[in-house]
Each structure stands twice: as structure tokens, then as C-alpha cells.
C-alpha positions as CSV (number, residue, x, y, z in Angstrom):
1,X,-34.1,13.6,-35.3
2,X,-36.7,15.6,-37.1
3,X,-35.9,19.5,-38.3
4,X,-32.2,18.8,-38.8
5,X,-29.6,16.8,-40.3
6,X,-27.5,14.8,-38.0
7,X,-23.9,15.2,-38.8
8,X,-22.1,13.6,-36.1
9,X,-22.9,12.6,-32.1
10,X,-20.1,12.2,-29.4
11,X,-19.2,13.4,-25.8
12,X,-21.3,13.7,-22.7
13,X,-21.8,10.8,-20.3
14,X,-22.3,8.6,-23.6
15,X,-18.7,8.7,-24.1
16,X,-17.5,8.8,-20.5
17,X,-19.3,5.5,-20.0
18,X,-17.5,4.0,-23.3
19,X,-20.6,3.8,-25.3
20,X,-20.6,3.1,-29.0
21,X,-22.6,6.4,-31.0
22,X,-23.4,5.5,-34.3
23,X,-25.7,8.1,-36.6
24,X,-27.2,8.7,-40.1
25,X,-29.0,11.9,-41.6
26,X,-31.7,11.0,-38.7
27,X,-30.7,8.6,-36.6
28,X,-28.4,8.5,-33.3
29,X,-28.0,5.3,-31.9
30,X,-25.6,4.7,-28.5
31,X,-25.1,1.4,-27.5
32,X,-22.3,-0.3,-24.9
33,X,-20.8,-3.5,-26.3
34,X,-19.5,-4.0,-22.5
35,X,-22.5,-3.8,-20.3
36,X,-21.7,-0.6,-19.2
37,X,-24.9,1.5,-18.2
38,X,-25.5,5.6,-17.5
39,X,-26.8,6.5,-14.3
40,X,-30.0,8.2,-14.1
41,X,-29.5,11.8,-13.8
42,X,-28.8,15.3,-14.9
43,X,-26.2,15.8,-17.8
44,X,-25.1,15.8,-21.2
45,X,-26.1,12.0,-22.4
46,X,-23.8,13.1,-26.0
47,X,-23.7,16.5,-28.0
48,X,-25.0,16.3,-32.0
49,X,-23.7,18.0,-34.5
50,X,-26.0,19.4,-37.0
51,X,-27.3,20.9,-39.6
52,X,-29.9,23.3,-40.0
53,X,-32.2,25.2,-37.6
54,X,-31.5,23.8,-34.5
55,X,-34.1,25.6,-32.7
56,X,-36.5,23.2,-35.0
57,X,-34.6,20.1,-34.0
58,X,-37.5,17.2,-32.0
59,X,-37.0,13.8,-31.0
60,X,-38.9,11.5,-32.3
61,X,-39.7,7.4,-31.7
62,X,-37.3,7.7,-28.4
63,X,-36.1,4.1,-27.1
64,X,-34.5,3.9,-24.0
65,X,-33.5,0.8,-22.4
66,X,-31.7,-0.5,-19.2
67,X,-29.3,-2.5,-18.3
68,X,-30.2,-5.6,-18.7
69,X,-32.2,-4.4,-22.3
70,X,-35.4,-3.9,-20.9
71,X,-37.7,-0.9,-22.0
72,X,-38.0,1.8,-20.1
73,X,-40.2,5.0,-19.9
74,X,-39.5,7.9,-21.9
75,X,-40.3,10.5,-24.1
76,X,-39.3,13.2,-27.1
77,X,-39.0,16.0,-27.2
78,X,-38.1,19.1,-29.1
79,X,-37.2,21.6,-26.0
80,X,-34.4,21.1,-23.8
81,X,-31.9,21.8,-26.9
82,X,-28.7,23.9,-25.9
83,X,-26.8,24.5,-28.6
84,X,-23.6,27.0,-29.9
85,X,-22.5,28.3,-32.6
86,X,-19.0,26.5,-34.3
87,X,-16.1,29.1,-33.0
88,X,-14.6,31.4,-35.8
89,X,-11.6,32.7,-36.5
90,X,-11.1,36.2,-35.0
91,X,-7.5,37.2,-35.3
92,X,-8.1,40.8,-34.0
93,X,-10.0,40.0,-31.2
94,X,-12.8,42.3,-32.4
95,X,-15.7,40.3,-32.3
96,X,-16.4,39.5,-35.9
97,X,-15.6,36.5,-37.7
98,X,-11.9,36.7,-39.7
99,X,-13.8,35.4,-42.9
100,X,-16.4,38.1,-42.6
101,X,-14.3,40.9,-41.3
102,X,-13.2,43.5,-43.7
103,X,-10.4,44.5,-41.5
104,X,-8.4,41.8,-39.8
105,X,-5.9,43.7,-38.2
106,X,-6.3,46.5,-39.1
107,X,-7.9,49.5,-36.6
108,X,-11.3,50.8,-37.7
109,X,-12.0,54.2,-37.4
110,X,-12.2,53.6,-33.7
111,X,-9.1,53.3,-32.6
């Protein structure tokens, strides 16, 4: 991964098809010790945790393989990213982050 620092990788149809996902600062690597294989498809293949900008996150030197190991066809990219924000704390239900918030429970002048 170029643009961002890999922090951790697991989920999506990675996990549901007990592969092993193994990173670094720029590497993810998912890998089945069993055989098993994903289907070709639509989905989430695993979900990365990151940091930094990860609107400037891009693949680069891809390898996919099949099943039996052989290479297959693909390519980076750096579009296709869907990414959220880690949830906050919001006691008061108001839409601002408790550790921001000057007035956790408190009303503002509002109501």
C-alpha cells in the first residue's frame, strides 16, 4: 500500500473463507493454509485499517493467484476505496464527539 500506513487487515470474504492476513507498514498478504479459494465476484475481499489519508491510499505490485497457485490477471489500483471514520463516543446523542464536545450532557443554548 502506497499513501498510508497499514495498521491491521481482517474481515470480508478473506476471513469468511478462513484465510490467513498477515501485514506490515505496507504490506497485506492473505493466504489459506487449507486450500480454500474466494470466488470470483463482488465484495469485501478484507477491510484495512490505516493510517493516514485514505483518499491517497493505491495498490501497488498486486499478485493474485488461484487455486492451485497459478497467476492470474490483475491490477492496482487507487479508486474503489470505501472507507469510515473510527466511531466516537457521543454520550448526548448530539452529534459531536464526547472528547471534543464542550458539553456532554449538558443542553446548549438550544434546548
Amino acid at each position: 500500500m502506497d499513501g498510508v500506513t497499514v495498521l491491521g487487515a481482517s474481515g470480508g470474504d478473506a476471513e469468511a473463507n478462513g484465510f490467513m492476513i498477515s501485514t506490515s507498514a505496507t504490506t497485506v498478504l492473505g493466504f489459506s493454509l487449507t486450500g480454500s479459494f474466494i470466488s470470483a465476484g463482488s465484495g469485501v475481499l478484507t477491510v484495512l485499517e490505516v493510517e493516514g489519508d485514505a483518499d491517497a491510499a493505491c495498490m501497488s505490485n498486486l499478485v493474485v493467484s488461484g487455486s492451485g497457485g497459478e497467476a492470474l490477471d490483475a491490477e492496482a489500483s487507487c479508486l474503489g476505496f470505501v472507507y469510515e471514520e473510527a466511531a466516537c463516543d457521543d454520550a448526548d446523542n448530539d452529534g459531536i464527539c464526547d472528547d471534543v464536545d464542550d458539553c456532554v450532557g449538558e443542553y446548549d443554548d438550544c434546548g
